[in-house]
One Martini backbone bead per residue (centre of mass of N, CA, C, O) as a GRO file, in nm:
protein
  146
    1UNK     BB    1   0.776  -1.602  -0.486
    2UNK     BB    2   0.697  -1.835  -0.645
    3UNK     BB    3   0.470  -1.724  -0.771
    4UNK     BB    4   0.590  -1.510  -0.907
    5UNK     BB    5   0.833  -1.692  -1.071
    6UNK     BB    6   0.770  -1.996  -1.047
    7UNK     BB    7   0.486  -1.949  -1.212
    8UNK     BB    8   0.393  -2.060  -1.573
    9UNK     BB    9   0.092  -1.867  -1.522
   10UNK     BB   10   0.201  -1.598  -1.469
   11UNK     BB   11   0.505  -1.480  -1.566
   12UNK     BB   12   0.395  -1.430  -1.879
   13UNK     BB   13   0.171  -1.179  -1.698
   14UNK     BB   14   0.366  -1.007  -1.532
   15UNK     BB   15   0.300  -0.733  -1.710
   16UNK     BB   16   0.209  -0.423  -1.869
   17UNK     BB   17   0.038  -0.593  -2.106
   18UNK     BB   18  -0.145  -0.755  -1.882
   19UNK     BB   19  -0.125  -0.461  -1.678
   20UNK     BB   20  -0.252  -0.170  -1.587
   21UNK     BB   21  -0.349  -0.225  -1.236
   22UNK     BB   22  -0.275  -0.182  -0.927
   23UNK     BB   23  -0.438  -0.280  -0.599
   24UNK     BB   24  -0.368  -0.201  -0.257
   25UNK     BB   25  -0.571  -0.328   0.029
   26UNK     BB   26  -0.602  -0.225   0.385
   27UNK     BB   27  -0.819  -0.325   0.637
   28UNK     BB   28  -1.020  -0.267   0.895
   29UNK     BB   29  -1.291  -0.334   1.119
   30UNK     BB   30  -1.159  -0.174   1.362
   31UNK     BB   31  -1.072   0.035   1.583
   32UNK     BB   32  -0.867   0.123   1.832
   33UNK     BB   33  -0.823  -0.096   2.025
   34UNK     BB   34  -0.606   0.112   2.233
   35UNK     BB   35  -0.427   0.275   1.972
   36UNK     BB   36  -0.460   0.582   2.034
   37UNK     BB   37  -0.171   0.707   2.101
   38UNK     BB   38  -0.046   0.592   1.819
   39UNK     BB   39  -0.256   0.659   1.597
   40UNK     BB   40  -0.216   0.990   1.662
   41UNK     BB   41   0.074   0.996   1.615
   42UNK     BB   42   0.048   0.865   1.285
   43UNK     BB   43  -0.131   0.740   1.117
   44UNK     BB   44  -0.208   0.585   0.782
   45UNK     BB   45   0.084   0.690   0.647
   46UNK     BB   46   0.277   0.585   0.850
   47UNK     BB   47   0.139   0.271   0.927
   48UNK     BB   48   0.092   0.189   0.606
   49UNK     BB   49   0.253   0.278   0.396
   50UNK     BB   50   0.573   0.333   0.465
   51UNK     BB   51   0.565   0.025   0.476
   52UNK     BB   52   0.368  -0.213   0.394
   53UNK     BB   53   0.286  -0.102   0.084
   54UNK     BB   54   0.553  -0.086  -0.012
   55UNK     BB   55   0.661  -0.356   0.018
   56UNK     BB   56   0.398  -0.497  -0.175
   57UNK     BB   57   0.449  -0.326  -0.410
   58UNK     BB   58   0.779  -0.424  -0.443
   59UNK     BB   59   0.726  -0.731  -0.510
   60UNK     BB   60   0.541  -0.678  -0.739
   61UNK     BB   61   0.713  -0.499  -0.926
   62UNK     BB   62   0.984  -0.690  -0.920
   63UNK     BB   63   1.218  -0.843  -1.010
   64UNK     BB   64   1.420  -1.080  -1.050
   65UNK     BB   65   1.634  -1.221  -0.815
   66UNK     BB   66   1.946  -1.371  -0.856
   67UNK     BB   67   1.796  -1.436  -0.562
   68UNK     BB   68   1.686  -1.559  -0.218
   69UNK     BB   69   1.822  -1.357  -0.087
   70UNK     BB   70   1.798  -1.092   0.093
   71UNK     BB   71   1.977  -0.900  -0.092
   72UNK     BB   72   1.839  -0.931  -0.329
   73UNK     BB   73   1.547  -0.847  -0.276
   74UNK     BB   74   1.613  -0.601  -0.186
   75UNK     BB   75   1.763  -0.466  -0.431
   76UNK     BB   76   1.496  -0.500  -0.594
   77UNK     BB   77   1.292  -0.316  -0.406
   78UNK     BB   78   1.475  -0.051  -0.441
   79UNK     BB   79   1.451  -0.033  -0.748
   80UNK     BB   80   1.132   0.051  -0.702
   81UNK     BB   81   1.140   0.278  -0.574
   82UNK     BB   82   1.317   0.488  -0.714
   83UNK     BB   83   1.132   0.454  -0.994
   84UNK     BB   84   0.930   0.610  -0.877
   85UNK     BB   85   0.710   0.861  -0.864
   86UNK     BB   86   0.639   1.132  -0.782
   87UNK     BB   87   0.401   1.207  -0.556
   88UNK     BB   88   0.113   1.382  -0.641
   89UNK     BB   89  -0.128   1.620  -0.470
   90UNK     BB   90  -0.346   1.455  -0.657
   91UNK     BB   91  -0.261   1.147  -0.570
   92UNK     BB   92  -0.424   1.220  -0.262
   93UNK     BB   93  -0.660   1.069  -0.005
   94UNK     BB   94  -0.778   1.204   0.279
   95UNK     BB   95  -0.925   1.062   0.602
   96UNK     BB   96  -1.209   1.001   0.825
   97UNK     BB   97  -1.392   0.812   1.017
   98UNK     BB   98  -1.734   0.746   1.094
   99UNK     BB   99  -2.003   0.664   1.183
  100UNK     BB  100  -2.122   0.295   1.209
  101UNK     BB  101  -2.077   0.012   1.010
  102UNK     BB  102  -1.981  -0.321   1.055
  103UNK     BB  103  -2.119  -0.588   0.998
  104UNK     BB  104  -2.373  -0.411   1.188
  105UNK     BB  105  -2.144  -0.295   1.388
  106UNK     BB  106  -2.125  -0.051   1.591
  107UNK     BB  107  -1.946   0.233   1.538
  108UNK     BB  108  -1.707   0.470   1.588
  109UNK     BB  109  -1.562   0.750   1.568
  110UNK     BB  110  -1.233   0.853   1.572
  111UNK     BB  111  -1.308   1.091   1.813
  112UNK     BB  112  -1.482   0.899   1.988
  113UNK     BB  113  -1.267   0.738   2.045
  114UNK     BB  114  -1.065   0.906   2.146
  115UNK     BB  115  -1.184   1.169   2.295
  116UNK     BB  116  -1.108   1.398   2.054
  117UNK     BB  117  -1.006   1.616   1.838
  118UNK     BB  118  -0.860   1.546   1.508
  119UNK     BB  119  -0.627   1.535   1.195
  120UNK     BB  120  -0.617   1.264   1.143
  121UNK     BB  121  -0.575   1.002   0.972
  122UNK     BB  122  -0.794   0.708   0.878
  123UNK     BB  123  -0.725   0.737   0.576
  124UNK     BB  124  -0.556   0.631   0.258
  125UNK     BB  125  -0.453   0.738  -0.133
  126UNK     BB  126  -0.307   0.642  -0.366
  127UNK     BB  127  -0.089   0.750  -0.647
  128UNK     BB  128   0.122   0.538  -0.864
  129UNK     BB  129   0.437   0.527  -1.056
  130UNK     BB  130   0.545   0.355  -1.291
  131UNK     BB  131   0.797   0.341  -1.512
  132UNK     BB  132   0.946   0.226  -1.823
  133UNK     BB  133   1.175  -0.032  -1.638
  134UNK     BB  134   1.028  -0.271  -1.620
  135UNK     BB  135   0.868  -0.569  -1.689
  136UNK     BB  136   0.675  -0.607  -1.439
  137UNK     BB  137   0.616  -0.261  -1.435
  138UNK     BB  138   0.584  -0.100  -1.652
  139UNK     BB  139   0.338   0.124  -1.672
  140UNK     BB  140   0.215   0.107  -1.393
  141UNK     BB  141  -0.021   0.131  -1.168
  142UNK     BB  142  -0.067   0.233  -0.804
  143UNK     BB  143  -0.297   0.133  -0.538
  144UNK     BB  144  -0.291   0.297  -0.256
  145UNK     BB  145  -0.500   0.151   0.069
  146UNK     BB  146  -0.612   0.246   0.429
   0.00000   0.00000   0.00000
């Protein structure tokens, strides 16, 4: 928080005159490492966007708040996640991991780390608008992928 309010040299650039775009990017290195059974049942959509990503989202975005207690910090988050635009199905991209390697080292696809064929997503980028609501959010897009 203080980064964000109390930081002389950001302050007075944290608003849509002089951001045009956040990219909010969460990777991961490893594979299933245990966590098949929660993983296919909830995807990178569930796991990683609607709480971790939002959140951080919301941070980003929110105004200063009345104080630092939870309750103010809260509903200044509540009030950018509402200001959001509804995400079109275009702003969307979705997909699945293939065998490879990260940093050198083989890595399985994750139908192989799993042990058989999946639906599930385990890559997700989202494409988000805040309007012109807000001073240090308004007009700003917002690229959440994970």
């Amino acid at each position: 928080m203080a980064l964000r309010f109390a930081n002389m040299l950001f302050e007075p650039l944290w608003n849509a005159n002089a951001i045009e775009h956040v990219q909010i990017t969460v990777s991961e290195t490893v594979g299933l490492e245990g966590r098949a059974g929660f993983y296919d049942d909830t995807g990178a959509l569930r796991d990683m966007v609607q709480n971790h990503m939002l959140q951080l989202l919301a941070l980003t975005a929110m105004e200063p708040p009345a104080s630092l207690d939870a309750t103010a910090i809260r509903d200044e988050k509540v009030k950018v996640l509402r200001a959001l635009r509804p995400v079109a199905e275009g702003d969307v991209v979705t997909g699945k991991y293939t065998e490879g390697a990260v940093q050198g080292d083989a890595v399985k696809s994750y139908e192989s780390d799993l042990g058989k064929a999946s639906d599930t997503e385990t890559f997700v980028a989202i494409k988000a608008y805040l309007p012109q609501v807000y001073r240090h959010g308004r007009g700003t897009h917002y690229a959440a992928r994970a």
